[in-house]
VOBA-1610 file (N, C-alpha, C; in pm, whole numbers, padded with zeros to 5 digits, always signed):
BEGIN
Unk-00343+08459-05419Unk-00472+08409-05459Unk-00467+08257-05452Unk-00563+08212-05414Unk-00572+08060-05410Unk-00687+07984-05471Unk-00647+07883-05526Unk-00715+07797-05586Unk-00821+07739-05470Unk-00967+07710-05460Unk-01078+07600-05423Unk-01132+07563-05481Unk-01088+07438-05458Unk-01171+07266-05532Unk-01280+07255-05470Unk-01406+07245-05504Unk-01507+07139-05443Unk-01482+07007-05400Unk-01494+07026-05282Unk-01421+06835-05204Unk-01580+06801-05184Unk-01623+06816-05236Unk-01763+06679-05196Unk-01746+06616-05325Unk-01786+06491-05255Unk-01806+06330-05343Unk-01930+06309-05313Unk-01998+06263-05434Unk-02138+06201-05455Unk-02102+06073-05476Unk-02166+05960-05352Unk-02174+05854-05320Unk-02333+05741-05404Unk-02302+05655-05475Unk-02409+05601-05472Unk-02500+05533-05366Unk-02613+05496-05345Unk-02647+05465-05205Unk-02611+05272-05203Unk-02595+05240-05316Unk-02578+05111-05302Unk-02426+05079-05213Unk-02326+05122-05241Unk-02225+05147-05175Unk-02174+05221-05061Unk-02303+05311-05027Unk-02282+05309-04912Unk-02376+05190-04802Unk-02469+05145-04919Unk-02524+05009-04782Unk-02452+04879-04751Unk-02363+04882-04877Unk-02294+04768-04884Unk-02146+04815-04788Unk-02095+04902-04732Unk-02053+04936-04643Unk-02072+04915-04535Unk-02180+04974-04551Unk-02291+04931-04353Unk-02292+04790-04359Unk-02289+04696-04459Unk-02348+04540-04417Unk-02240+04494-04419Unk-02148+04544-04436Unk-01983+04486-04448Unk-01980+04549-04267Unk-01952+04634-04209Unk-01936+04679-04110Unk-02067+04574-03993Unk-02145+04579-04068Unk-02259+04508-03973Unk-02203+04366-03936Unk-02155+04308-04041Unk-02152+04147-04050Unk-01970+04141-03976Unk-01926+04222-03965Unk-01772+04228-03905Unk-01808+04253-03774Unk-01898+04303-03732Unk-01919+04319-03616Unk-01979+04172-03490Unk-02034+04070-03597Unk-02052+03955-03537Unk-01947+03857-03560Unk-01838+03878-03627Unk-01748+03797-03703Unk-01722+03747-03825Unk-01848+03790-03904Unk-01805+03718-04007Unk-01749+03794-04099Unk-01606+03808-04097Unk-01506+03896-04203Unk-01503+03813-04317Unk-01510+03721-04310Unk-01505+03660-04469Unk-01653+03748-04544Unk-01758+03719-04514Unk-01846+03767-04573Unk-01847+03953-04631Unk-01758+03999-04497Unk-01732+04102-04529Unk-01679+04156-04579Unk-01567+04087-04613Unk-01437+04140-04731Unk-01493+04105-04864Unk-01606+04020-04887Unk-01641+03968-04983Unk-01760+04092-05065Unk-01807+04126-04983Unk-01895+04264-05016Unk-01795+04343-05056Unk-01673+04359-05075Unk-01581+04513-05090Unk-01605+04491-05255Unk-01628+04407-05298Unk-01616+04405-05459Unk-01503+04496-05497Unk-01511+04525-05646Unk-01366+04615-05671Unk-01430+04787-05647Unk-01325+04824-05629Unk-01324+04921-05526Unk-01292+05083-05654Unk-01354+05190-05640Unk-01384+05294-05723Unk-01299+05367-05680Unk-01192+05477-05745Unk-01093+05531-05760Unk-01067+05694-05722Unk-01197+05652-05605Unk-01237+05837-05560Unk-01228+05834-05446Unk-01267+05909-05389Unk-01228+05968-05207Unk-01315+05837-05135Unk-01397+05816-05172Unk-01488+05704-05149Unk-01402+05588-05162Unk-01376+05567-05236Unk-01289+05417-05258Unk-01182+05389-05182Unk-01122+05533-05150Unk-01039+05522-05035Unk-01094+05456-04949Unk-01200+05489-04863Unk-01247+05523-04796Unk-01286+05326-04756Unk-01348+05279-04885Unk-01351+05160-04855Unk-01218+05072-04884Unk-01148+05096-04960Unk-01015+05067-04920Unk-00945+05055-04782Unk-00974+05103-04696Unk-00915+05143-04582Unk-01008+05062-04485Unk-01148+05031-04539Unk-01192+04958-04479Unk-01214+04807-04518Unk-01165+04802-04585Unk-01104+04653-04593Unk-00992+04574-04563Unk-00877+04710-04538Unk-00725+04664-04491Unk-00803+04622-04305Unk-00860+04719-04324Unk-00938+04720-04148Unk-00990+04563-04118Unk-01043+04550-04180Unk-01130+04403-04183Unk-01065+04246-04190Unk-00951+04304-04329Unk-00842+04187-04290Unk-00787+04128-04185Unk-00721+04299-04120Unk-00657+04326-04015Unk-00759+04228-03872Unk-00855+04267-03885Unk-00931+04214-03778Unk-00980+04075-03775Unk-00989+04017-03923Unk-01013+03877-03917Unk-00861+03796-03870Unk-00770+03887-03932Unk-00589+03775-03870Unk-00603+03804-03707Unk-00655+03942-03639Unk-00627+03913-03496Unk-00703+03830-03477Unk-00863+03812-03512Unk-00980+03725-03464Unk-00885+03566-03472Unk-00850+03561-03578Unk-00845+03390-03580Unk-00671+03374-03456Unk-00611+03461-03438Unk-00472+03452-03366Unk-00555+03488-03261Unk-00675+03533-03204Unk-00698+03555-03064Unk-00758+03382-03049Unk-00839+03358-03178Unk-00892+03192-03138Unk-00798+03091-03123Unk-00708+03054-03161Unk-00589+03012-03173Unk-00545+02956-03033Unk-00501+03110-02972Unk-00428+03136-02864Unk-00568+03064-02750Unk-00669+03081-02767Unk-00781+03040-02731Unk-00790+02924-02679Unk-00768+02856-02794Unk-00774+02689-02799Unk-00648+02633-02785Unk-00474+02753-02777Unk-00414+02648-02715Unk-00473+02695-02546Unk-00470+02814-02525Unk-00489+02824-02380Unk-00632+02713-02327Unk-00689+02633-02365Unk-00774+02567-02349Unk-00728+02426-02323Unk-00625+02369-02417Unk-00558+02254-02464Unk-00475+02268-02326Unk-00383+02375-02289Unk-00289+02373-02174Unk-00350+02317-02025Unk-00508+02391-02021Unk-00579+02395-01927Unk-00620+02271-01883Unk-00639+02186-01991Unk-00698+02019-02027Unk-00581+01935-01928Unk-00484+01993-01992Unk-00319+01913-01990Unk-00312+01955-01832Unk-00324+02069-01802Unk-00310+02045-01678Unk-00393+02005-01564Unk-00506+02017-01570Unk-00641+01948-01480Unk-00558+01788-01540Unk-00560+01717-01628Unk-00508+01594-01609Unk-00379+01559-01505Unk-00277+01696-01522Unk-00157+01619-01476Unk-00235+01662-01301Unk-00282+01750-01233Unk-00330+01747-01102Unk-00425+01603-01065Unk-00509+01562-01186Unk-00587+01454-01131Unk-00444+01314-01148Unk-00340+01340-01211Unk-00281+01246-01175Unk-00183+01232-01069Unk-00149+01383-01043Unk-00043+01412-00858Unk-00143+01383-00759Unk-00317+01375-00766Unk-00371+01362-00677Unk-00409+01219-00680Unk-00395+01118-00798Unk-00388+00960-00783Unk-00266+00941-00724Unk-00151+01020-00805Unk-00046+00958-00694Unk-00028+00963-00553Unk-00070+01154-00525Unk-00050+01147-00372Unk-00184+01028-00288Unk-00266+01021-00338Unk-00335+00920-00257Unk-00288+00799-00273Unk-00284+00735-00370Unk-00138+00599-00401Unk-00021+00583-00290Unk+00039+00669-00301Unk+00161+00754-00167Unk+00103+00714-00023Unk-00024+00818-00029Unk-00101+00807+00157Unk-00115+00629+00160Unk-00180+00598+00050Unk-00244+00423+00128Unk-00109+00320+00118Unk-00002+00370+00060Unk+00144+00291+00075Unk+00204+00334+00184Unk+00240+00469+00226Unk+00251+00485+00386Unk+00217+00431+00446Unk+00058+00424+00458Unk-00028+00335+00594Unk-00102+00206+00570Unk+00005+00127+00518Unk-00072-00010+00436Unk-00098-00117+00607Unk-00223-00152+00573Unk-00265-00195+00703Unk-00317-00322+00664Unk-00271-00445+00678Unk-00252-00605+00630Unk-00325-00677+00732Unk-00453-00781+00673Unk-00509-00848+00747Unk-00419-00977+00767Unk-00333-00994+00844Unk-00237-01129+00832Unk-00290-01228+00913Unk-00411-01220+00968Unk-00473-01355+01004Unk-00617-01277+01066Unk-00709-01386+01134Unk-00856-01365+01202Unk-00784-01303+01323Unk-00872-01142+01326Unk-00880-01081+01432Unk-00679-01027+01423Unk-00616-00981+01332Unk-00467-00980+01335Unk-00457-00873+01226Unk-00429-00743+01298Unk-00399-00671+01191Unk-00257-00653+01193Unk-00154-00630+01097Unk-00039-00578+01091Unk+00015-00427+01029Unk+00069-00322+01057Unk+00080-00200+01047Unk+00230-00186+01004Unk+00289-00229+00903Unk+00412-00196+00880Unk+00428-00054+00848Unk+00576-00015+00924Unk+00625+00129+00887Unk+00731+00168+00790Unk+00739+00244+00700Unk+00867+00257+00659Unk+00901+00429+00632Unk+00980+00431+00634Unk+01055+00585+00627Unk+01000+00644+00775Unk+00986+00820+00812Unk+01016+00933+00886Unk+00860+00926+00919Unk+00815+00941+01043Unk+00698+00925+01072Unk+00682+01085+01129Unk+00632+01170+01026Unk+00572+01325+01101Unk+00450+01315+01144Unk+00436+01404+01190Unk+00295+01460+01230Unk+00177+01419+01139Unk+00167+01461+01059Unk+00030+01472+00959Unk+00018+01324+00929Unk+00149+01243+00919Unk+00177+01070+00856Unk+00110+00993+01032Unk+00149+01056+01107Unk+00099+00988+01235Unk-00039+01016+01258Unk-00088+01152+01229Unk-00226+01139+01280Unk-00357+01062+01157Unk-00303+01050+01054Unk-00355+00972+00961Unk-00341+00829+00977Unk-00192+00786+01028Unk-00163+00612+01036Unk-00293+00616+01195Unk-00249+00714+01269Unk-00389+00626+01417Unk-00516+00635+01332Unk-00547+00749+01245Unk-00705+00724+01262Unk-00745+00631+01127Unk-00636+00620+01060Unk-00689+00483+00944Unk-00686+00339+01029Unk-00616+00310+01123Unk-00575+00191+01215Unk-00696+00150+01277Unk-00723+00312+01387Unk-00839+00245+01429Unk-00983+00302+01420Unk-00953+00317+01276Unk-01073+00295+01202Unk-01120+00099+01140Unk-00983+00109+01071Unk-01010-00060+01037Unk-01005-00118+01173Unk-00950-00119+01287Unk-00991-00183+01433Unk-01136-00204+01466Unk-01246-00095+01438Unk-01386-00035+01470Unk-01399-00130+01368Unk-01394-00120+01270Unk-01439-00212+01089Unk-01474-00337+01103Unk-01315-00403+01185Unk-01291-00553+01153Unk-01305-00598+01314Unk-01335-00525+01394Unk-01303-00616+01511Unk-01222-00688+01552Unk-01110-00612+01538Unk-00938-00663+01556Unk-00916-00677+01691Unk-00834-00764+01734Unk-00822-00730+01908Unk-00708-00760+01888Unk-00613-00750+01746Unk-00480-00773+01817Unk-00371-00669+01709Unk-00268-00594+01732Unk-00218-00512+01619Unk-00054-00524+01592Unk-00028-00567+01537Unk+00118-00577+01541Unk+00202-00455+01439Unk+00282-00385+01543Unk+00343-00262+01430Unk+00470-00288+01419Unk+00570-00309+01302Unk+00655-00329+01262Unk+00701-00225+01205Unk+00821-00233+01312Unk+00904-00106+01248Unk+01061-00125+01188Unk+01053-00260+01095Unk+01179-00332+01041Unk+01218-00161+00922Unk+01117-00123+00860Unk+01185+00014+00803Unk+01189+00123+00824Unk+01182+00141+00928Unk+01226+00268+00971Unk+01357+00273+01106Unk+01436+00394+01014Unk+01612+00348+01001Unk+01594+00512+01153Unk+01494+00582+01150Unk+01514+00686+01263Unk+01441+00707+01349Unk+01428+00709+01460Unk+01314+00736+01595Unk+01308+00853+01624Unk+01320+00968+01700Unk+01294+01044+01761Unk+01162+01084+01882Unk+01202+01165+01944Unk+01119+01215+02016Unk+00957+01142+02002Unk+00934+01261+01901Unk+00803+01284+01855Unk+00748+01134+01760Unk+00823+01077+01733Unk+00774+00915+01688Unk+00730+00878+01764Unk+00867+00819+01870Unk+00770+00748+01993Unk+00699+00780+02076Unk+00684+00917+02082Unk+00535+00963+02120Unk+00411+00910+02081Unk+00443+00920+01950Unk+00324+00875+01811Unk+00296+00782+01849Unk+00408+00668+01855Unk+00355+00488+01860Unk+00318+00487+01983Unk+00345+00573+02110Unk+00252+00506+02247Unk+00127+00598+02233Unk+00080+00657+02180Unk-00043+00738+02173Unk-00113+00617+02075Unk-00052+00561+01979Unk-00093+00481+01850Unk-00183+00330+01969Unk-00061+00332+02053Unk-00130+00192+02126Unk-00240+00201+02224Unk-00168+00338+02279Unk-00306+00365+02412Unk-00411+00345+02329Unk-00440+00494+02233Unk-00581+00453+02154Unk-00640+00303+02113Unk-00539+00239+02015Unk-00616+00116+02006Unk-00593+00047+02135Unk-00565+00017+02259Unk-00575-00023+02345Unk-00773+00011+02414Unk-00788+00106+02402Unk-00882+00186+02444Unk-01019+00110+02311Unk-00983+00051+02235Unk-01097+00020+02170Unk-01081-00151+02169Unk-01039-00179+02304Unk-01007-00353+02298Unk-00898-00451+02227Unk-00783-00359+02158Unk-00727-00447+02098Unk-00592-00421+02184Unk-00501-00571+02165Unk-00411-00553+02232Unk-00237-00549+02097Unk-00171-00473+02111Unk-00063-00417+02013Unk+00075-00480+02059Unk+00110-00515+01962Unk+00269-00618+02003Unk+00368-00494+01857Unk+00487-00481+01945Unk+00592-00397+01819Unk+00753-00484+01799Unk+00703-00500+01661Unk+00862-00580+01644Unk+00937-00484+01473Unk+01033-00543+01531Unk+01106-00539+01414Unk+01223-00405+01455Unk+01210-00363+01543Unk+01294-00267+01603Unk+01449-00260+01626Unk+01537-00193+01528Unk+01656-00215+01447Unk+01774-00196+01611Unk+01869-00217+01601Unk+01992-00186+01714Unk+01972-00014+01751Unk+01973+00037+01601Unk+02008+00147+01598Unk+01890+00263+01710Unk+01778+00185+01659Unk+01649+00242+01701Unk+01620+00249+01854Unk+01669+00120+01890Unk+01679+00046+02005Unk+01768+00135+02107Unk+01888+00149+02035Unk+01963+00262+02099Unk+01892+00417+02150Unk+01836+00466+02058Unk+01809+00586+02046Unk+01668+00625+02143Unk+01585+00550+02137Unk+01537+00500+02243Unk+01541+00470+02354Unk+01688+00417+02421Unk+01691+00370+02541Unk+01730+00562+02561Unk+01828+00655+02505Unk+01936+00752+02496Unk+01842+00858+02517Unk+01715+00868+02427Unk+01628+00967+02469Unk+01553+00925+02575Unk+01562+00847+02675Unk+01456+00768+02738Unk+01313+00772+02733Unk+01294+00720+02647Unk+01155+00682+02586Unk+01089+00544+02651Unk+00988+00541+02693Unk+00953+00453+02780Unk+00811+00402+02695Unk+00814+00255+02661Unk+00695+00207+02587Unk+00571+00184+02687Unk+00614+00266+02811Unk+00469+00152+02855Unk+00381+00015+02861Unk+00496-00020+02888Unk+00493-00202+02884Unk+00421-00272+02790Unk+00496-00207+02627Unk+00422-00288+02547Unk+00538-00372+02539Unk+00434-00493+02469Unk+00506-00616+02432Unk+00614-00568+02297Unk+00752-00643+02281Unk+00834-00590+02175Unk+00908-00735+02127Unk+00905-00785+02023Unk+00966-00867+01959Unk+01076-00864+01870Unk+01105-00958+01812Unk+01204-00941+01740Unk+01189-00931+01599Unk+01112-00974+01522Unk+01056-01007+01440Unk+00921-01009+01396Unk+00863-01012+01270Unk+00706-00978+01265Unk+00641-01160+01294Unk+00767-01221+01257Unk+00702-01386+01242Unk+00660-01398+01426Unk+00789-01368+01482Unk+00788-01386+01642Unk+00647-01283+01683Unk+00645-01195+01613Unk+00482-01107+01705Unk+00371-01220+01655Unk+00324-01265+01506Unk+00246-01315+01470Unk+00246-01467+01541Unk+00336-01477+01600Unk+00310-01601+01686Unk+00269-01588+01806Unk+00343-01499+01873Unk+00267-01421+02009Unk+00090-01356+02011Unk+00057-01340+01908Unk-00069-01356+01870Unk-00153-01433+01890Unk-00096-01489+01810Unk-00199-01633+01785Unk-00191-01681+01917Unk-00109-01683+01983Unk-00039-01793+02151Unk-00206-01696+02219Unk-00160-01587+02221Unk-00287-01499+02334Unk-00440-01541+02250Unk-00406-01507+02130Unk-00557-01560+02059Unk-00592-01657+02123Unk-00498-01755+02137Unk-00585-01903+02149Unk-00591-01920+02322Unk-00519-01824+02364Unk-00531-01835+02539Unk-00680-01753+02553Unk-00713-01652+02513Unk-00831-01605+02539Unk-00948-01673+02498Unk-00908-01740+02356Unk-01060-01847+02329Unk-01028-01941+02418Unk-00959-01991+02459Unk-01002-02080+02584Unk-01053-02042+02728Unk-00982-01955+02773Unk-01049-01846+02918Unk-01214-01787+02877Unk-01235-01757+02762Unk-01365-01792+02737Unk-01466-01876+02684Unk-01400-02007+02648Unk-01493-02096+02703Unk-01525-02155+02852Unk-01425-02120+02926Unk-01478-02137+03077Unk-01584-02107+03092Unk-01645-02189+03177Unk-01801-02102+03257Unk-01715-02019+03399Unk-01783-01936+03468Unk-01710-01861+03574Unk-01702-02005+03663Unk-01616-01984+03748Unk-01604-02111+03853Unk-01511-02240+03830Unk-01514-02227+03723Unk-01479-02349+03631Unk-01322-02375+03670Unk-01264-02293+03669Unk-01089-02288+03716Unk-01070-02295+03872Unk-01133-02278+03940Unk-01186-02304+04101Unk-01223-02467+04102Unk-01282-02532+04041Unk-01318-02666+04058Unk-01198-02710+03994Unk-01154-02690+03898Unk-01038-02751+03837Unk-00894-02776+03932Unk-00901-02653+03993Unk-00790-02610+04115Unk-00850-02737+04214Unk-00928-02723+04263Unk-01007-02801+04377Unk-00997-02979+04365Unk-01029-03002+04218Unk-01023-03135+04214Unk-00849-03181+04127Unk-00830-03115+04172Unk-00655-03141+04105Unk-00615-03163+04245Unk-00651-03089+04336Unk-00574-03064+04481Unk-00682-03225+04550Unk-00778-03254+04509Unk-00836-03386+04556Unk-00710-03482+04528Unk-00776-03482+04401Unk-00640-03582+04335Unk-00531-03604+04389Unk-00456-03495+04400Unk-00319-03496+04505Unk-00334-03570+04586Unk-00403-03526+04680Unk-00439-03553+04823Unk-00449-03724+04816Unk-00543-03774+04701Unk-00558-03902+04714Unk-00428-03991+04714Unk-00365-03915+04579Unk-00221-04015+04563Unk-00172-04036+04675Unk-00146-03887+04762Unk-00041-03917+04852Unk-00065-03972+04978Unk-00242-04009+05013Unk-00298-04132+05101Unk-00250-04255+05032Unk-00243-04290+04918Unk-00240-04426+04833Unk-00119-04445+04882Unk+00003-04371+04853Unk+00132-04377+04856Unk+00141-04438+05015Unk+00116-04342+05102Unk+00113-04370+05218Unk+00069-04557+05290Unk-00069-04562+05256Unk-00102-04705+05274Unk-00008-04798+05209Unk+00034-04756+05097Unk+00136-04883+05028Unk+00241-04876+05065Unk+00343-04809+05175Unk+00405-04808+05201Unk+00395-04887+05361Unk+00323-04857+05427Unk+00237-04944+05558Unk+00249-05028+05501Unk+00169-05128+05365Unk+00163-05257+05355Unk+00323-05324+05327Unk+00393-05261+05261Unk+00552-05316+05218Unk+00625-05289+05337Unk+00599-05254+05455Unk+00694-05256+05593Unk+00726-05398+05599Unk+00803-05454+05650Unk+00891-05634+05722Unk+00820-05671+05865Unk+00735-05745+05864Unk+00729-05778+06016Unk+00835-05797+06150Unk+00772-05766+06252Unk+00891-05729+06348Unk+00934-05870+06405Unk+01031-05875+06415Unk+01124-05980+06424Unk+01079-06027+06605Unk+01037-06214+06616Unk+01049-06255+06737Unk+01115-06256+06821Unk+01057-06225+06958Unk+01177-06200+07082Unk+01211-06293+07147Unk+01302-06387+07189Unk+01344-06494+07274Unk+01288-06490+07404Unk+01274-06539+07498Unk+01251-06517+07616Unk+01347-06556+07729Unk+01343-06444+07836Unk+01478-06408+07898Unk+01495-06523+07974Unk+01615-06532+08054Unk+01600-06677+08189Unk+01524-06618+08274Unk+01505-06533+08319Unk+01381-06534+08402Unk+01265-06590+08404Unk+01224-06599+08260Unk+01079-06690+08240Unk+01097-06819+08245Unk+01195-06935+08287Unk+01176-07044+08243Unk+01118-07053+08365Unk+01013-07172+08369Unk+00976-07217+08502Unk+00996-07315+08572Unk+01003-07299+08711Unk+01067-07343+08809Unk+01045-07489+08806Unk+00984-07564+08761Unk+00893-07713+08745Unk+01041-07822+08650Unk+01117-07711+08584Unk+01236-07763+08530Unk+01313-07898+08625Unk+01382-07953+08545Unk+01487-08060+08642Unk+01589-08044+08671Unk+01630-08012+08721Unk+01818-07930+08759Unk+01884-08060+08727Unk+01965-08010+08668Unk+02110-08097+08561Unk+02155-08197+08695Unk+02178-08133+08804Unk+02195-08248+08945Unk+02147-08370+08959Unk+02024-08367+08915Unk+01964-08504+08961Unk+01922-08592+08852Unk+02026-08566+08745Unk+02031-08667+08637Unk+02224-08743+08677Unk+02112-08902+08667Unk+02287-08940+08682Unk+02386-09022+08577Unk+02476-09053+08652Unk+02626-09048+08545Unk+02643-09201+08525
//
């Protein structure tokens, strides 16, 4: 035979609304408000009941605030790192314009110093920043110095005669100094052929070779056309005159020609023969 209990619980309705508004208000977040509705808690199947729903509520406000947390560091990390990319991308551009530092060292004189391993991607960036500032400044003259760079290969000096044709091709004319023994060697060994650019020793010796053509071309254009034809013409007058002058003054400083005696044949016969003078 067995014992049955009546298991129903009679609920007041206030406690069960204050349930629902505890459950309502947890549902938008606000567990404080909600744990705050549990008031003290009644000692029946019911009370369990909200008992259990308040461990619930705790439970869910410690994950809520450890999910915000994690939130705001994962937010803080995110910050930290968009900064450190905007600062690898100041540096790598810092990097690119120190690679291809391109120096106005006088009117119409650009200079292109190199230093370190010249690849691919570093070469097709050094021609089109070059002669871009060429197009810019109206450079007609480029001097590339290659005092730092310790290796040549192949594909370099490819680079630098492609580097000159092009700016050649937009009017400027390119002088290369600074070109080490070593380089010099490696160069002659791969036979690499500059295409008769000009090569110096030094950046001072190109920047003088510069200026020398600078100032030869501002003078060839101040000529009018013709102008070096008359110059030729009356230089060759000139000549011509001295060496009539010379000539006549040498006619005038000749010695007159010395008097001739006259032979016995010419004396004439009208003479007195030594005979007919007497003793």
């Amino acid at each position: 035979m067995t014992d049955t209990t009546d298991e129903s619980v009679v609920v007041e309705g206030k406690r069960i609304e204050r349930v629902l508004e505890a459950l309502s208000l947890a549902s938008v977040g606000a567990f404080d408000e909600a744990i705050g509705l549990s008031g003290a808690l009644t000692e029946d199947r019911f009370g369990a009941l909200e008992e259990s729903l308040l461990v619930l509520l705790r439970e869910l406000k410690q994950t809520r605030e450890e999910h915000d947390k994690a939130m705001s560091d994962l937010e803080a990390s995110r910050r930290d790192l968009e900064e450190q990319l905007a600062t690898v991308e100041r540096q790598r551009i810092a990097i690119r314009e120190l690679s291809v530092p391109i120096i106005d060292v006088w009117d119409d004189v650009l200079t292109l110093p190199l230093v370190g391993a010249i690849d691919s991607a570093r070469a097709a960036e050094m021609t089109e920043k070059l002669l871009q500032r060429i197009a810019d400044r109206g450079a007609e003259y480029v001097i590339i110095d290659l005092t730092g760079v310790d290796v040549v290969d192949t594909m370099t000096a490819a680079h630098l005669v492609r580097l000159t044709h092009a700016a050649k091709l937009l009017g400027a004319k390119c002088v290369l100094t600074g070109v080490r023994p070593d380089v010099a060697r490696t160069l002659v060994e791969i036979g690499v052929h500059l295409g008769g650019l000009m090569t110096l020793r030094t950046l001072k010796d190109g920047l003088r070779a510069c200026l020398n053509m600078r100032e030869a071309d501002r003078i060839s254009l101040r000529k009018k056309p013709g102008e070096g034809d008359k110059d030729k013409k009356a230089q060759a007058s000139k000549d011509e005159g001295q060496d009539r002058a010379m000539s006549r003054g040498e006619r005038r400083q000749r010695p007159p020609r010395p008097e001739t005696s006259p032979s016995p044949s010419t004396v004439p016969a009208s003479l007195p023969v030594s005979e007919d003078i007497g003793v």
